[in-house]
mmCIF file as Biopython writes it, N, C-alpha, C and O atoms, coordinates in Angstrom:
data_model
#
loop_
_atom_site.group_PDB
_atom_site.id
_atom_site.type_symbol
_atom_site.label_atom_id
_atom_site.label_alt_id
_atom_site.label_comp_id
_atom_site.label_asym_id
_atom_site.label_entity_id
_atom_site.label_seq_id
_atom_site.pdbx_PDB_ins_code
_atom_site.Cartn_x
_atom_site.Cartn_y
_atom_site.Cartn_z
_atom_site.occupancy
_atom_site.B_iso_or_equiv
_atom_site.auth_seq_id
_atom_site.auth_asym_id
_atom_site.pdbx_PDB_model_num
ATOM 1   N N  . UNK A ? 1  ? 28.221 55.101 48.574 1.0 0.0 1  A 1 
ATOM 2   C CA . UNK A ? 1  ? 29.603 55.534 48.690 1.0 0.0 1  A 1 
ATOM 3   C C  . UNK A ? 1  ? 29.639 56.904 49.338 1.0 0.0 1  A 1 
ATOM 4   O O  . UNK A ? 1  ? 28.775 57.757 49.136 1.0 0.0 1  A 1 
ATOM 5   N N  . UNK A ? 2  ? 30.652 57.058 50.098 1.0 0.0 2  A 1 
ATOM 6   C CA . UNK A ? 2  ? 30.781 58.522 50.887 1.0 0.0 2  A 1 
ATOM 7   C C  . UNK A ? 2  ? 32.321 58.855 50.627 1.0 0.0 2  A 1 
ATOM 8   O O  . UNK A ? 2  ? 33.368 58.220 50.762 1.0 0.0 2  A 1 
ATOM 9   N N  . UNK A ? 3  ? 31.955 60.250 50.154 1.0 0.0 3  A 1 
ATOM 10  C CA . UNK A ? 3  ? 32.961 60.911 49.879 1.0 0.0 3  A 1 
ATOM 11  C C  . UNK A ? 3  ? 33.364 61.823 51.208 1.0 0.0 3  A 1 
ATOM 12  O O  . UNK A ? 3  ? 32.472 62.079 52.017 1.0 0.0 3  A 1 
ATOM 13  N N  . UNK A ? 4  ? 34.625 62.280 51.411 1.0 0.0 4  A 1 
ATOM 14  C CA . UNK A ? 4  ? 34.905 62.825 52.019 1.0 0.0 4  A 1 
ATOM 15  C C  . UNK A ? 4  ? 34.678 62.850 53.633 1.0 0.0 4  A 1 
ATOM 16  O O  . UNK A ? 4  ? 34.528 61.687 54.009 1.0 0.0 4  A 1 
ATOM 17  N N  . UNK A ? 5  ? 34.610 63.647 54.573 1.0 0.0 5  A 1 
ATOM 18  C CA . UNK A ? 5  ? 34.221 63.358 56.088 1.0 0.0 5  A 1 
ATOM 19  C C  . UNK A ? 5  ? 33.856 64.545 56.463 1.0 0.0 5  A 1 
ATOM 20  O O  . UNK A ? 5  ? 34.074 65.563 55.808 1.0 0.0 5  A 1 
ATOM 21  N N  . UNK A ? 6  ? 33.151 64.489 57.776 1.0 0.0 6  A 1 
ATOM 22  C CA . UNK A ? 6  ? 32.763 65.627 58.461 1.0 0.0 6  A 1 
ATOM 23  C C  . UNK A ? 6  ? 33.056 65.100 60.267 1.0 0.0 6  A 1 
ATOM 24  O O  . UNK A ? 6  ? 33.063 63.929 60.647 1.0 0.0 6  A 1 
ATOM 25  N N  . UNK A ? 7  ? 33.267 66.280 61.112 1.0 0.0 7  A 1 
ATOM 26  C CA . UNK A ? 7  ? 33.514 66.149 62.476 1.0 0.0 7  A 1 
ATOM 27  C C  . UNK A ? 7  ? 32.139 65.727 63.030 1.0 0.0 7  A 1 
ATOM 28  O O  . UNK A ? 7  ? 31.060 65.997 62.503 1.0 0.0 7  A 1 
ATOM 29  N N  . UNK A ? 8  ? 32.321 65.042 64.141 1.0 0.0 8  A 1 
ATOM 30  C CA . UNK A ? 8  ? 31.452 64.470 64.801 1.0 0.0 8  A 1 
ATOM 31  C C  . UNK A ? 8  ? 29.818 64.997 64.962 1.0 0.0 8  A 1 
ATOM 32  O O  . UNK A ? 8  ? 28.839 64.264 65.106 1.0 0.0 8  A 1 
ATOM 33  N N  . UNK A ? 9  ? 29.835 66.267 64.901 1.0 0.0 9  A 1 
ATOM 34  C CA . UNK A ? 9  ? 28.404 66.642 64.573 1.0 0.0 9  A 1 
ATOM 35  C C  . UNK A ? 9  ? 27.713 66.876 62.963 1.0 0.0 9  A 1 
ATOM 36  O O  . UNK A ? 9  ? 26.579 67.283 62.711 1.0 0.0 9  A 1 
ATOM 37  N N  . UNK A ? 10 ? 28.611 66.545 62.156 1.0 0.0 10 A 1 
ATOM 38  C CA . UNK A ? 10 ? 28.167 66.478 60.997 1.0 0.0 10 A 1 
ATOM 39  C C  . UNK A ? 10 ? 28.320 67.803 60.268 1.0 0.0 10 A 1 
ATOM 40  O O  . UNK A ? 10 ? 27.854 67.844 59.129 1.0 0.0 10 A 1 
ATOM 41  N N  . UNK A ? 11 ? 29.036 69.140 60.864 1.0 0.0 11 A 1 
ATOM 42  C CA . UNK A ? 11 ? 28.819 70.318 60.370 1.0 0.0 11 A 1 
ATOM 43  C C  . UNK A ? 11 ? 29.664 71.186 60.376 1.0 0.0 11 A 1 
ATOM 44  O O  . UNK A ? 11 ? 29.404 72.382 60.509 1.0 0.0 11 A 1 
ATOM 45  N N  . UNK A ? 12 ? 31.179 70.548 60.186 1.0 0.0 12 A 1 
ATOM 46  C CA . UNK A ? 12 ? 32.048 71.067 59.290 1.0 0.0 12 A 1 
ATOM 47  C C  . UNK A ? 12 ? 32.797 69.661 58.535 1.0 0.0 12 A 1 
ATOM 48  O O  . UNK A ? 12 ? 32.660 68.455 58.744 1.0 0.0 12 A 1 
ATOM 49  N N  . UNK A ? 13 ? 33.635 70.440 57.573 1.0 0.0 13 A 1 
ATOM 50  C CA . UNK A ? 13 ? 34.190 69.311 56.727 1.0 0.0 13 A 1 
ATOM 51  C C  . UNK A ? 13 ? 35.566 68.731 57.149 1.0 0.0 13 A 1 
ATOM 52  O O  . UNK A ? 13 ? 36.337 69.681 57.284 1.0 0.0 13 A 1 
ATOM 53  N N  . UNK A ? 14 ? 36.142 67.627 57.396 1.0 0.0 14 A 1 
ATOM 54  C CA . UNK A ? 14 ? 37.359 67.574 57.749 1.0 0.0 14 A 1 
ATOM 55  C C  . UNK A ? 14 ? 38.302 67.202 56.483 1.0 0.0 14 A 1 
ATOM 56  O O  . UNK A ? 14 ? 39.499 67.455 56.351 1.0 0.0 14 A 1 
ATOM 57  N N  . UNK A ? 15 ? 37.231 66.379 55.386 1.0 0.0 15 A 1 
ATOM 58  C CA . UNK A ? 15 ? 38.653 65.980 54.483 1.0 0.0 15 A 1 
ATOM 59  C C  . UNK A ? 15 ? 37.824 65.453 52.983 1.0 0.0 15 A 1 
ATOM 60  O O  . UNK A ? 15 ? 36.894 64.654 52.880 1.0 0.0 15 A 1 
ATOM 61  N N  . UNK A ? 16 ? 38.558 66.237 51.894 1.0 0.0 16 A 1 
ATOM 62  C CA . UNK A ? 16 ? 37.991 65.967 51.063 1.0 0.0 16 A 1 
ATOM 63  C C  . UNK A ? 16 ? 36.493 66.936 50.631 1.0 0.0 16 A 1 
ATOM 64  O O  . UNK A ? 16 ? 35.498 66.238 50.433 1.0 0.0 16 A 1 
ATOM 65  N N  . UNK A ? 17 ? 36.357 68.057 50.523 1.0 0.0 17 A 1 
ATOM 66  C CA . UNK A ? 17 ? 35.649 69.006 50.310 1.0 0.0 17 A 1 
ATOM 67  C C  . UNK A ? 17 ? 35.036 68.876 48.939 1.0 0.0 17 A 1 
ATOM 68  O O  . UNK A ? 17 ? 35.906 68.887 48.068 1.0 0.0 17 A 1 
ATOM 69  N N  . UNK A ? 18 ? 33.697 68.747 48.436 1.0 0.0 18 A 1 
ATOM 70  C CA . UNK A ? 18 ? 33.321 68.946 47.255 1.0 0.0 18 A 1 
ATOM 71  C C  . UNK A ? 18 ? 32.249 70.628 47.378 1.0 0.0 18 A 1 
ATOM 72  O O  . UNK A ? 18 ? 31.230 70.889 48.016 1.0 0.0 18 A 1 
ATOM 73  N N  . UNK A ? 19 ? 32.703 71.062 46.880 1.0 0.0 19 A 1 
ATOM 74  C CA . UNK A ? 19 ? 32.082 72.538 46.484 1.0 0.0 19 A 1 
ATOM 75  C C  . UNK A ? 19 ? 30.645 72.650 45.267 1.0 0.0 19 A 1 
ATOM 76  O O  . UNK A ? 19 ? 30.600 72.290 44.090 1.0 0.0 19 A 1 
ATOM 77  N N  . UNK A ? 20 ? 29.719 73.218 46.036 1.0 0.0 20 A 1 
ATOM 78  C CA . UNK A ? 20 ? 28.820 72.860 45.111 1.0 0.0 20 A 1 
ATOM 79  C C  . UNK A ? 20 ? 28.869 72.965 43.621 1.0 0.0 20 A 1 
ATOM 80  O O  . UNK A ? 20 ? 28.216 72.169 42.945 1.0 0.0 20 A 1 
ATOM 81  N N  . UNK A ? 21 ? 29.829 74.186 42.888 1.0 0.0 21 A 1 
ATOM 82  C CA . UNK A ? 21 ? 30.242 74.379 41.446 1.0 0.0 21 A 1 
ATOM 83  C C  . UNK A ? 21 ? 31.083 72.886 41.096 1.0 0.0 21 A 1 
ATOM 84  O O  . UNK A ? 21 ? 30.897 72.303 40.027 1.0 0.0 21 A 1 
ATOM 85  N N  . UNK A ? 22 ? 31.940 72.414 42.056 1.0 0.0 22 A 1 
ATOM 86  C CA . UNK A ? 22 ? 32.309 71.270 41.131 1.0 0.0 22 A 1 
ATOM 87  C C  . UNK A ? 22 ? 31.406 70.084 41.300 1.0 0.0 22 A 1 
ATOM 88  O O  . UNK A ? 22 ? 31.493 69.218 40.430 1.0 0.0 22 A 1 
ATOM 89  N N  . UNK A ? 23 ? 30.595 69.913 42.230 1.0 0.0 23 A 1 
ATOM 90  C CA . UNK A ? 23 ? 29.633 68.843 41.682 1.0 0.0 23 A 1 
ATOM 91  C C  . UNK A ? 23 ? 28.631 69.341 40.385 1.0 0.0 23 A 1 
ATOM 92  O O  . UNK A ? 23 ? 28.256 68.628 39.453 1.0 0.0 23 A 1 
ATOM 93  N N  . UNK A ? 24 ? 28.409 70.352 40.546 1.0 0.0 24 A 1 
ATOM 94  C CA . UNK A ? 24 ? 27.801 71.119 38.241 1.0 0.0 24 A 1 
ATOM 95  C C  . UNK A ? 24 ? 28.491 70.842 37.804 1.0 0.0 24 A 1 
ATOM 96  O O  . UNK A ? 24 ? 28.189 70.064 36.899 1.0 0.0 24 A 1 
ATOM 97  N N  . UNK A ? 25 ? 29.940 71.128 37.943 1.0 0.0 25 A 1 
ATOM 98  C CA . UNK A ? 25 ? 30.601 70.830 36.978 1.0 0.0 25 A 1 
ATOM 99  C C  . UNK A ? 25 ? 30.872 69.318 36.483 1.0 0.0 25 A 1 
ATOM 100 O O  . UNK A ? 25 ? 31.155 69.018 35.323 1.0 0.0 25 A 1 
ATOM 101 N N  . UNK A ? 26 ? 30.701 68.160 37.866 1.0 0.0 26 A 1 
ATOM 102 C CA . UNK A ? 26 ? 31.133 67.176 37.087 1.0 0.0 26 A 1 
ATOM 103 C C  . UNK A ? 26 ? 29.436 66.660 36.810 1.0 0.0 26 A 1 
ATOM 104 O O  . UNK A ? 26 ? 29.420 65.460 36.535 1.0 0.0 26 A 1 
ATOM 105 N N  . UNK A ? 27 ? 28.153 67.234 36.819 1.0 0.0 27 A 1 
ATOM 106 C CA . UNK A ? 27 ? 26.680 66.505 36.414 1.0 0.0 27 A 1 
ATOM 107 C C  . UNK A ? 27 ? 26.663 67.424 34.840 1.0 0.0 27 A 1 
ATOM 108 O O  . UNK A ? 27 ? 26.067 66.681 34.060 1.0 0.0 27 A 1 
ATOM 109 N N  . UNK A ? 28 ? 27.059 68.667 34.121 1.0 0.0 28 A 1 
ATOM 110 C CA . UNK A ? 28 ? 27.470 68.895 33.177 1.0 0.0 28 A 1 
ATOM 111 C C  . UNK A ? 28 ? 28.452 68.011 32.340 1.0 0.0 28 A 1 
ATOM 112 O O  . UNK A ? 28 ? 28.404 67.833 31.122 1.0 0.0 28 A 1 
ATOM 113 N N  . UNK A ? 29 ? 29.604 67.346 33.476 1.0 0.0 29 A 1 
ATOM 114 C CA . UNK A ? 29 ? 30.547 66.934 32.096 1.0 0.0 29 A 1 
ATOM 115 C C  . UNK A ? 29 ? 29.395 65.401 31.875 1.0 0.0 29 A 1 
ATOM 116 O O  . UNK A ? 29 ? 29.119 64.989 30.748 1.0 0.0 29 A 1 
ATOM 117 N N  . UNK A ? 30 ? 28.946 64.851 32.944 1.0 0.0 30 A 1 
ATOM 118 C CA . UNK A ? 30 ? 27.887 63.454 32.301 1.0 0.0 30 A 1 
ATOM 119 C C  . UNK A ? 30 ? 27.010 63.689 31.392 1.0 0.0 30 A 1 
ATOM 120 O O  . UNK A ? 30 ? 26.711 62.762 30.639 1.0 0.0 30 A 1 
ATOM 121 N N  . UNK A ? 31 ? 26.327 65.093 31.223 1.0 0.0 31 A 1 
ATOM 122 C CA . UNK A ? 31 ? 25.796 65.211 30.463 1.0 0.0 31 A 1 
ATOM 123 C C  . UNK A ? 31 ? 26.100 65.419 29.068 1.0 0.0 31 A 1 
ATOM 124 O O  . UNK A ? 31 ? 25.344 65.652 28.125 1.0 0.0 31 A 1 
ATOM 125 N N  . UNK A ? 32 ? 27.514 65.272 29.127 1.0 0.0 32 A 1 
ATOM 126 C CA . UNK A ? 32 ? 27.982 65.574 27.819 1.0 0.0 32 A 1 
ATOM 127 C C  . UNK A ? 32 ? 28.599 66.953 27.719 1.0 0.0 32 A 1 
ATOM 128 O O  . UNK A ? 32 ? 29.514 66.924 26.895 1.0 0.0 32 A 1 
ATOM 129 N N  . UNK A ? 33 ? 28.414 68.276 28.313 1.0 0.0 33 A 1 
ATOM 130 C CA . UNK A ? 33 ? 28.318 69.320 28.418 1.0 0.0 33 A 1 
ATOM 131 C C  . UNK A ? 33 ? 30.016 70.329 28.809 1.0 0.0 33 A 1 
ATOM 132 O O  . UNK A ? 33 ? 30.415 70.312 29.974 1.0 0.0 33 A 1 
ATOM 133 N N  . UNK A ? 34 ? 30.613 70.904 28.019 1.0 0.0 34 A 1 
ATOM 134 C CA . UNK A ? 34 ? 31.678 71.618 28.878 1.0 0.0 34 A 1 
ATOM 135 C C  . UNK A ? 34 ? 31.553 72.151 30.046 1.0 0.0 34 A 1 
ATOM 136 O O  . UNK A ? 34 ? 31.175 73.299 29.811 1.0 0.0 34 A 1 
ATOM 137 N N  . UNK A ? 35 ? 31.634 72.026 31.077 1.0 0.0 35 A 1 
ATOM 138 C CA . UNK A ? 35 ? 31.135 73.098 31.868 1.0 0.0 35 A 1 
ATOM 139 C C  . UNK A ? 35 ? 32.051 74.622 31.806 1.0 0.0 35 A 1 
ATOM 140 O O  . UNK A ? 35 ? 31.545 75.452 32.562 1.0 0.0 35 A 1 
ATOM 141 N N  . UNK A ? 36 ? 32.684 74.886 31.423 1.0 0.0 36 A 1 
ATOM 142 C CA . UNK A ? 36 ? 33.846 75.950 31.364 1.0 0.0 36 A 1 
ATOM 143 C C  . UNK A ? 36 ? 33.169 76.517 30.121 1.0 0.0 36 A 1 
ATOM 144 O O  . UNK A ? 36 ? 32.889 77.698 30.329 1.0 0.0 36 A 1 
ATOM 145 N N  . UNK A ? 37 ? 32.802 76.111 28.900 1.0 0.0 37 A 1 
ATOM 146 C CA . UNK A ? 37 ? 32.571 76.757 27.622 1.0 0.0 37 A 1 
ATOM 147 C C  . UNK A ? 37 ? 30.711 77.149 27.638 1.0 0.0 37 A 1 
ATOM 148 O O  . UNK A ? 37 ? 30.204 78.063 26.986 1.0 0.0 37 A 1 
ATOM 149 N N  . UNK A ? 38 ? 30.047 76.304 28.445 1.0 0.0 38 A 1 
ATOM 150 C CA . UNK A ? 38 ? 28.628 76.674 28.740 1.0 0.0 38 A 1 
ATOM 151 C C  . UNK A ? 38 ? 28.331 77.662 29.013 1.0 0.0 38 A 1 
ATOM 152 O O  . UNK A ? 38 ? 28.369 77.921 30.216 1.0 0.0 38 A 1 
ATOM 153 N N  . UNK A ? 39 ? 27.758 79.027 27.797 1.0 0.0 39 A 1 
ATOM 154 C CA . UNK A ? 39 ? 27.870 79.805 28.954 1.0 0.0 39 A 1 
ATOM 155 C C  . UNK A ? 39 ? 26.239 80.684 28.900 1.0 0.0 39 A 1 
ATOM 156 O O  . UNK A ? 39 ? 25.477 79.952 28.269 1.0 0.0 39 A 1 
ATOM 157 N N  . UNK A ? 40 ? 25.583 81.840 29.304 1.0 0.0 40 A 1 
ATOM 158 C CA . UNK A ? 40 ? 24.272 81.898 28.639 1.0 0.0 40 A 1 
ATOM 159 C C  . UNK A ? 40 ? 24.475 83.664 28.978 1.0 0.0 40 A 1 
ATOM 160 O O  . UNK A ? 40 ? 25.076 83.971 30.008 1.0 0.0 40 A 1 
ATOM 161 N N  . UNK A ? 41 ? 23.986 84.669 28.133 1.0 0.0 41 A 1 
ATOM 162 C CA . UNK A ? 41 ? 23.637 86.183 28.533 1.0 0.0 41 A 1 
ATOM 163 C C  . UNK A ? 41 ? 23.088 86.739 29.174 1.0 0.0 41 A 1 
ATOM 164 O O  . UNK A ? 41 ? 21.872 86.611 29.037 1.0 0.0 41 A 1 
ATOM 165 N N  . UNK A ? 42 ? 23.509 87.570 30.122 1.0 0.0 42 A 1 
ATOM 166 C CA . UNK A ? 42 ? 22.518 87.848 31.062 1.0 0.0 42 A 1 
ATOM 167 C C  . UNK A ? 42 ? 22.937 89.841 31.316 1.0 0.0 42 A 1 
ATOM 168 O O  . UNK A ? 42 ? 23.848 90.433 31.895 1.0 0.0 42 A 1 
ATOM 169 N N  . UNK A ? 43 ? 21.998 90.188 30.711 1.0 0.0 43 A 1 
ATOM 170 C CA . UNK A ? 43 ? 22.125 91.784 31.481 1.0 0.0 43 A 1 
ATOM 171 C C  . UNK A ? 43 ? 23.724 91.985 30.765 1.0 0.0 43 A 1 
ATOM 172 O O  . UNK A ? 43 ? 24.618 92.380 31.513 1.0 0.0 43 A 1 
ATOM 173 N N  . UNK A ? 44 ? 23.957 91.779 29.703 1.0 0.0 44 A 1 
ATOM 174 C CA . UNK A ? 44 ? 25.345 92.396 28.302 1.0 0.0 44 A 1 
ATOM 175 C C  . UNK A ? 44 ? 25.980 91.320 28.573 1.0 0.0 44 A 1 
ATOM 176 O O  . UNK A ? 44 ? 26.665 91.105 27.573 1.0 0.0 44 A 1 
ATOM 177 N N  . UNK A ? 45 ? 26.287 89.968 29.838 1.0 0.0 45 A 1 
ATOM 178 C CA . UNK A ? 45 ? 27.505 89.520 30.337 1.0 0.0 45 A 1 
ATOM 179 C C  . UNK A ? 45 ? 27.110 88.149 29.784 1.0 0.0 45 A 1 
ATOM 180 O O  . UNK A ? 45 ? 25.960 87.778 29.548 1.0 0.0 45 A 1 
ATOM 181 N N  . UNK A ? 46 ? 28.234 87.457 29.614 1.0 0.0 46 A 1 
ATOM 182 C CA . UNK A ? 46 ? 28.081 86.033 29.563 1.0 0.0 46 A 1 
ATOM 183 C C  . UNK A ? 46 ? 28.312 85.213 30.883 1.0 0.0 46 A 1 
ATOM 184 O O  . UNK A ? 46 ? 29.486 85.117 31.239 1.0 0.0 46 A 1 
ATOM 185 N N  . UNK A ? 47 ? 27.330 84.596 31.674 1.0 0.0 47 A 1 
ATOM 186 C CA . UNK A ? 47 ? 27.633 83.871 32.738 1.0 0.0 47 A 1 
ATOM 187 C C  . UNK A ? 47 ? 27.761 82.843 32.646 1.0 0.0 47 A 1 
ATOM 188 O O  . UNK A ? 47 ? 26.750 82.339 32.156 1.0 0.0 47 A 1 
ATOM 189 N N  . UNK A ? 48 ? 28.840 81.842 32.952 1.0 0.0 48 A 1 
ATOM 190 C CA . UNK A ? 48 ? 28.937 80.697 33.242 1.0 0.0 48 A 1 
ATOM 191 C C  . UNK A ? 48 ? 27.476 79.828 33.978 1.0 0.0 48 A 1 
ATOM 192 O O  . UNK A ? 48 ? 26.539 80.566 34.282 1.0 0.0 48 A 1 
ATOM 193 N N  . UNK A ? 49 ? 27.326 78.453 34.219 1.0 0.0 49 A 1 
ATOM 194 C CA . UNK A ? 49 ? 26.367 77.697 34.917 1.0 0.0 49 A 1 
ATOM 195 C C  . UNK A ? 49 ? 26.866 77.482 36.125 1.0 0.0 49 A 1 
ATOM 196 O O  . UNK A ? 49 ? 26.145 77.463 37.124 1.0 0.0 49 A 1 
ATOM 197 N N  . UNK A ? 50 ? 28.317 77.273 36.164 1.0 0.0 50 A 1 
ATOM 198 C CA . UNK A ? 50 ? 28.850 76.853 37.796 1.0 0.0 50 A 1 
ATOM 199 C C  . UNK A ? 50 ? 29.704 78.138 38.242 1.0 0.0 50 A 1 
ATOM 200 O O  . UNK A ? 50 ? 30.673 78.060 38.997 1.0 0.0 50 A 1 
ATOM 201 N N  . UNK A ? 51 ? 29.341 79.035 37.819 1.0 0.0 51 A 1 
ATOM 202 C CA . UNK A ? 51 ? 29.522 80.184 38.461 1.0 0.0 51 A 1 
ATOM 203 C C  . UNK A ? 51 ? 31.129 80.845 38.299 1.0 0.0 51 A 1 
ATOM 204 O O  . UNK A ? 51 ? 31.783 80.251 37.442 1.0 0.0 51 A 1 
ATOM 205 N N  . UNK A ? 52 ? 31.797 81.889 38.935 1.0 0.0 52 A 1 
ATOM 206 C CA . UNK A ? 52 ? 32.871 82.569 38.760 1.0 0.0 52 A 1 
ATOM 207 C C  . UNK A ? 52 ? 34.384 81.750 38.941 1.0 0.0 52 A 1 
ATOM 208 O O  . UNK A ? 52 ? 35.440 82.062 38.390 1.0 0.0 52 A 1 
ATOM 209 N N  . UNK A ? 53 ? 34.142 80.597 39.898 1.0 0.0 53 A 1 
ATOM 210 C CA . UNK A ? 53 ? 34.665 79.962 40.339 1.0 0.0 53 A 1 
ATOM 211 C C  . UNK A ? 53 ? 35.544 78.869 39.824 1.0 0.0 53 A 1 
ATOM 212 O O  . UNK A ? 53 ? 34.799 77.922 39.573 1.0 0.0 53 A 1 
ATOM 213 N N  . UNK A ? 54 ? 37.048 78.494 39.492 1.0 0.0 54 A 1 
ATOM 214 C CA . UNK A ? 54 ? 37.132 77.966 38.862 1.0 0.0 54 A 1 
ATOM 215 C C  . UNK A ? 54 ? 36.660 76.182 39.263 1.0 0.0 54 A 1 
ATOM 216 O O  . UNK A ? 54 ? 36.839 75.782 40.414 1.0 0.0 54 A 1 
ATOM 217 N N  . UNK A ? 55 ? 36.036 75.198 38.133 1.0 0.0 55 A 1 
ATOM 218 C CA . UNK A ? 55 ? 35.476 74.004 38.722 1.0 0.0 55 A 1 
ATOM 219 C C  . UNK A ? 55 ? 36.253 72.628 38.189 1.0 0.0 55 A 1 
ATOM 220 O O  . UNK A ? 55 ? 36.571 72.590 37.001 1.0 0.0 55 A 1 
ATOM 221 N N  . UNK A ? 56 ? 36.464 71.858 38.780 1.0 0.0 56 A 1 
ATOM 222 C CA . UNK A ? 56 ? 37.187 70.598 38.385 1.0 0.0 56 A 1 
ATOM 223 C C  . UNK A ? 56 ? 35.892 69.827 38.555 1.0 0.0 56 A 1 
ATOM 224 O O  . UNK A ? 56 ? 34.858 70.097 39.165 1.0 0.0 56 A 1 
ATOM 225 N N  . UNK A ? 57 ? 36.389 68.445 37.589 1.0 0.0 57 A 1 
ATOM 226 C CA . UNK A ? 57 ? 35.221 67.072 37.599 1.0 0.0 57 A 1 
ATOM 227 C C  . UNK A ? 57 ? 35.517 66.170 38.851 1.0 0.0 57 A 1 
ATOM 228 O O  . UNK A ? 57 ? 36.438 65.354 38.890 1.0 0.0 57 A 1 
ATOM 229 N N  . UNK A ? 58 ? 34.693 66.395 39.796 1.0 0.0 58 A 1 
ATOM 230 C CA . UNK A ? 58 ? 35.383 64.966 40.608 1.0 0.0 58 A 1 
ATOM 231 C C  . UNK A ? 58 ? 34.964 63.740 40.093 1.0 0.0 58 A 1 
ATOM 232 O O  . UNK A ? 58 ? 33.790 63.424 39.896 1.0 0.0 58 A 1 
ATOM 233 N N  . UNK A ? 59 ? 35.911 63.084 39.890 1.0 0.0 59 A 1 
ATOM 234 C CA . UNK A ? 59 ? 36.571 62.249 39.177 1.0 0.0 59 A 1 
ATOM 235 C C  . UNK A ? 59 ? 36.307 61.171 40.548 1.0 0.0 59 A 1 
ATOM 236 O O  . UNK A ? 59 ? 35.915 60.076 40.146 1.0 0.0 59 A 1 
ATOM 237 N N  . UNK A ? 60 ? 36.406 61.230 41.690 1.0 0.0 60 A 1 
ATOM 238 C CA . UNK A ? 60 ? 36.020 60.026 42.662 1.0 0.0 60 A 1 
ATOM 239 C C  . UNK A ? 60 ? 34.897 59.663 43.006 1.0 0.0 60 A 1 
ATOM 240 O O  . UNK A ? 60 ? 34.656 58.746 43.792 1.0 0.0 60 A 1 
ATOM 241 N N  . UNK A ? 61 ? 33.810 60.617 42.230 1.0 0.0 61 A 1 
ATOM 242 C CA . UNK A ? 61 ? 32.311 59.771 42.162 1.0 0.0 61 A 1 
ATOM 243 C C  . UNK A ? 61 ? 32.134 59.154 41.030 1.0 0.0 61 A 1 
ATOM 244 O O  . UNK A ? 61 ? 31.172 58.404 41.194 1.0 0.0 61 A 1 
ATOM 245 N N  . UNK A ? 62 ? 32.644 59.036 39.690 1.0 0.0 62 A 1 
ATOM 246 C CA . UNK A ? 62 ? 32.788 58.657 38.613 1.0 0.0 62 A 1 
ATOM 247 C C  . UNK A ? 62 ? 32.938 56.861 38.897 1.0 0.0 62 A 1 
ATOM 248 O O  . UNK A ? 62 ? 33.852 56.369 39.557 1.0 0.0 62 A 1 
ATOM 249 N N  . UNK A ? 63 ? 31.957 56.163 38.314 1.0 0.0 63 A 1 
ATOM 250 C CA . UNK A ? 63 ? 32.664 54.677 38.697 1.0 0.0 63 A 1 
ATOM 251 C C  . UNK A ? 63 ? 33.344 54.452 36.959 1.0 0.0 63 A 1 
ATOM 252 O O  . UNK A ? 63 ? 33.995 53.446 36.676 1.0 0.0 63 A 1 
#
């Protein structure tokens, strides 16, 4: 299955963009995992796994 498209040389996106934080975010939610509440300490801070960014599940690789 192919998500989304790219222009004829393969190297920009034309439609349907998955961002690498929301594909973590949706291999976290299979795992069972919040991705939003996951979070681990680093140097005083709590960092998220998919980063600053806010992340949605895509939901159109999901069968």
């Amino acid at each position: 299955t192919t998500i989304g498209g790219s222009d004829d040389f393969g190297f920009n996106v034309i439609e349907d963009e998955v961002p690498v934080y929301d594909l973590h975010a949706t291999i976290l939610h299979l795992l069972g995992l919040n991705p939003d509440r996951l979070s681990f300490r680093f140097q005083g801070l709590d960092q998220k796994l998919i980063g600053v960014n806010p992340a949605k599940i895509v939901t159109k690789i999901l069968a």
